[in-house]
C-alpha positions in Angstrom: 0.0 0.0 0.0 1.3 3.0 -1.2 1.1 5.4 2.2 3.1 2.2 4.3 5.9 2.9 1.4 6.2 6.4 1.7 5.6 6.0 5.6 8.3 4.0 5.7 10.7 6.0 3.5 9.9 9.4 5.7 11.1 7.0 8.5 14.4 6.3 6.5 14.8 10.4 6.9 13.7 11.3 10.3 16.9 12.9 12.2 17.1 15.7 13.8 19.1 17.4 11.1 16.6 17.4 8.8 13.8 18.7 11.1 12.6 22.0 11.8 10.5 24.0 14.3 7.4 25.5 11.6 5.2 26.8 14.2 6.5 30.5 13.7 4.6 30.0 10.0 1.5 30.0 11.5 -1.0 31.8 14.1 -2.7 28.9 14.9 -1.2 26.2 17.6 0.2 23.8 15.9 -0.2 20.2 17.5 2.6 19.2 16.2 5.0 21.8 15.0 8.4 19.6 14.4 8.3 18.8 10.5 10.8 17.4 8.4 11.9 20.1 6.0 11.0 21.0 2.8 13.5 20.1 0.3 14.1 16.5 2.2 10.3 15.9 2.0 10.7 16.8 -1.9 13.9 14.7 -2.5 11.7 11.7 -0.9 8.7 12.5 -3.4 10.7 13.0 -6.0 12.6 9.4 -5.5 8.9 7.8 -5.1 7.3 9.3 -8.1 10.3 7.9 -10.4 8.8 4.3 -9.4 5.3 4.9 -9.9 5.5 7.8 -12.9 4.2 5.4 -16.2 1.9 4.4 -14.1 -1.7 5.6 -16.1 -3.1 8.9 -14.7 -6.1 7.7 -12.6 -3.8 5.2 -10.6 -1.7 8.1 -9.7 -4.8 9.9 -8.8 -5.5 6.5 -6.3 -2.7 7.0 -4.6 -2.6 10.5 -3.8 -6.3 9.5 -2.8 -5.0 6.8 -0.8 -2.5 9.2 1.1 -4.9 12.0 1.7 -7.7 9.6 3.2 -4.9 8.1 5.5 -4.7 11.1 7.4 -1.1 10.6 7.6 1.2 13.5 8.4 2.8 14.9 5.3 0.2 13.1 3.0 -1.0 16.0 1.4 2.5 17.1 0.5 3.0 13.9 -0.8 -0.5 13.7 -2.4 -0.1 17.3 -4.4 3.4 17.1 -5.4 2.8 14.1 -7.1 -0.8 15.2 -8.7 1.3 18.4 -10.0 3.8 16.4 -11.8 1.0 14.8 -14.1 -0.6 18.2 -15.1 0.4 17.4 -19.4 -2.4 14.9 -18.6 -4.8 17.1 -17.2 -8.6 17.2 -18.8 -11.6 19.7 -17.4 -13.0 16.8 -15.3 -9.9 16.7 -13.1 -11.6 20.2 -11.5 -14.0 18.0 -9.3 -11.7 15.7 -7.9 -9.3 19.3 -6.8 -12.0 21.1 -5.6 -12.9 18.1 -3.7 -9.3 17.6 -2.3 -9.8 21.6 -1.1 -12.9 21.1 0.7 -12.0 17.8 2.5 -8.1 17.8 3.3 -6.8 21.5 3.3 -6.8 22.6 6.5 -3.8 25.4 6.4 -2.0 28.0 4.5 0.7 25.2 3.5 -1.5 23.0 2.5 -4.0 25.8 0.6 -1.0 27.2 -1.3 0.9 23.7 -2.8 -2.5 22.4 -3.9 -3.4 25.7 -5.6 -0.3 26.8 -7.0 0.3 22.8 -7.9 -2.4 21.0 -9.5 -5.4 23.9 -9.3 -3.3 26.3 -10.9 -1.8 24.5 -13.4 -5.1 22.8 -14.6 -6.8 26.6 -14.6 -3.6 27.6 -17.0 -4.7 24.8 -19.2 -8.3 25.2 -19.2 -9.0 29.3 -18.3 -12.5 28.9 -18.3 -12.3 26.6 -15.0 -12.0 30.0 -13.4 -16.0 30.8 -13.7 -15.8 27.7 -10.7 -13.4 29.2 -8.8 -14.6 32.3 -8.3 -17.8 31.1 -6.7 -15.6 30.0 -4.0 -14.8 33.7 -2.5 -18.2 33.9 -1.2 -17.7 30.5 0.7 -18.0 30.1 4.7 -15.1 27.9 4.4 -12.2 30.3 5.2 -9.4 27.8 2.2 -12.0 28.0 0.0 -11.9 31.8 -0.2 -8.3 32.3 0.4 -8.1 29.9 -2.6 -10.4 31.5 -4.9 -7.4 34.1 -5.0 -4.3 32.0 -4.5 -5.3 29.4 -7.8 -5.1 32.5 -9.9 -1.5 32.9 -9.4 -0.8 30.6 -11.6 -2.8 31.7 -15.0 -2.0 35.5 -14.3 1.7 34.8 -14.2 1.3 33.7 -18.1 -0.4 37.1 -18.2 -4.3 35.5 -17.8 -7.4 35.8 -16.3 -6.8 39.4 -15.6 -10.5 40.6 -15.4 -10.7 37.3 -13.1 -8.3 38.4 -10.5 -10.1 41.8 -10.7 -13.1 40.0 -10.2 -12.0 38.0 -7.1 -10.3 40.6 -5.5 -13.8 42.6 -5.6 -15.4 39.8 -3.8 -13.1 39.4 -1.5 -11.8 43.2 -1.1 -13.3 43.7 2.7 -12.5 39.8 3.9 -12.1 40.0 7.5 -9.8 37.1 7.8 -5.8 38.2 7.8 -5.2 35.0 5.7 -7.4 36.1 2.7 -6.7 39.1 2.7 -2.8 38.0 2.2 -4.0 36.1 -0.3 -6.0 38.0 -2.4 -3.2 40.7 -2.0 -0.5 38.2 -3.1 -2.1 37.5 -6.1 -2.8 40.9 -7.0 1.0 41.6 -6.5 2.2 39.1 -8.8 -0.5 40.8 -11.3 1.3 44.0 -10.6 4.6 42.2 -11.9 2.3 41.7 -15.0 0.1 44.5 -15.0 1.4 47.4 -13.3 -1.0 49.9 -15.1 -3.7 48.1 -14.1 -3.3 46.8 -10.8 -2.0 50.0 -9.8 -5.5 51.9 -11.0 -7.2 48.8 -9.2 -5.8 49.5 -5.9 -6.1 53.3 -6.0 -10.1 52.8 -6.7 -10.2 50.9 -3.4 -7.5 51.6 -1.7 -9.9 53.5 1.2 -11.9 50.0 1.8 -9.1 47.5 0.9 -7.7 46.3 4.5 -4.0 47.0 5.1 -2.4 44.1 5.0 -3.9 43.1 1.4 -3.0 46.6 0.5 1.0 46.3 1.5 1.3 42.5 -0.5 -1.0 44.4 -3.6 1.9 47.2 -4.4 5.1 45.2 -3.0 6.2 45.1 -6.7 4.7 47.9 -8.4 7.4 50.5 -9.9 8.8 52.6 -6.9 7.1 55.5 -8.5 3.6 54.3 -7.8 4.2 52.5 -4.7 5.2 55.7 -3.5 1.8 57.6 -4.4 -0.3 54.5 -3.9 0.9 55.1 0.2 0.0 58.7 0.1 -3.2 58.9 2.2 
């Protein structure tokens, strides 16, 4: 079973050198903060996918499955990395099964982020019009859902798409009360900056009275110095 064999691999790994403290990445206590860190966890994926990469796409999709049911600590590193690294395989119907994975196992930023600038973004840079979906999900109760209606955007906007989409999100979610969509929704608009600085730049100024403050720094980070600097005049 495929979550014994990567159990038992993370095993192999588990010394102190290779650990780290992550609990000063989040507000929320941690129940366990000690992790192993990132680029070891990747080197063991990475090792794993080599066995099981011609293996056809829906079989891959069982095990990342398997991994995320397990409740297993690190599965849904496990289950997203390997879910990314089948995207040239990708078709529209894969958007249930990710959405799915969002509502059920994401649970934190971490989380949130790798399967929405993994799998969710790259399946929205190969079909754009997923992003009528996604947007429904920044008037959800469920706090991810929200912060990922933003984040999955990242992707397509940094090929320059879905502009009037992260327009369109950011209006939803513009007066979000919650610090971790508002960083998200301003993330994404500051890599839109990077792409759009005309634009983004006009957005924020239009809204800049009601957009909260810490959306508002991440939305102009990379703007040209010249309008970050009248953007922070009040």
């Amino acid at each position: 079973m495929i979550v014994e064999i990567v159990k038992k691999e993370i095993a192999k790994h588990d010394k102190r050198k290779n650990r780290l403290n992550c609990q000063r990445f989040f507000k929320e206590k941690l129940a366990d903060p000690i992790v192993l860190k990132t680029e070891i966890l990747r080197k063991i994926s990475n090792e794993l996918f080599e066995q099981i990469k011609d293996q056809p796409k829906q079989q891959i999709f069982d095990h990342c499955e398997q991994l995320l049911a397990s409740g297993m600590k690190y599965g849904t590193f496990f289950a997203f990395e390997w879910a990314g690294k089948i995207d040239r395989h990708y078709t529209k119907t894969d958007f249930t099964r990710f959405a799915g994975w969002l509502e059920k196992y994401v649970y934190n930023w971490g989380a949130c982020d790798h399967l929405c600038c993994g799998p969710l973004g790259h399946l929205l840079l190969r079909f754009p019009g997923l992003s009528a979906k996604t947007i429904k999900w920044a008037k959800s109760k469920n706090l991810w859902q929200r912060r990922a209606a933003a984040v999955c955007l990242i992707v397509p906007i940094r090929r320059r798409l879905l502009l009037d989409e992260v327009f369109g999100t950011a209006d939803l979610l513009l007066t979000d009360r919650e610090d971790l969509v508002q960083k998200g929704y301003g993330w994404m608009l500051k890599v839109a900056g990077k792409q759009f600085p005309e634009e983004v730049f006009a957005y924020v100024m239009r809204h800049k009275r009601d957009m909260p403050r810490t959306a508002f720094r991440y939305a102009i980070e990379k703007l040209p110095p010249d309008k970050r600097k009248t953007a922070m005049i009040k």
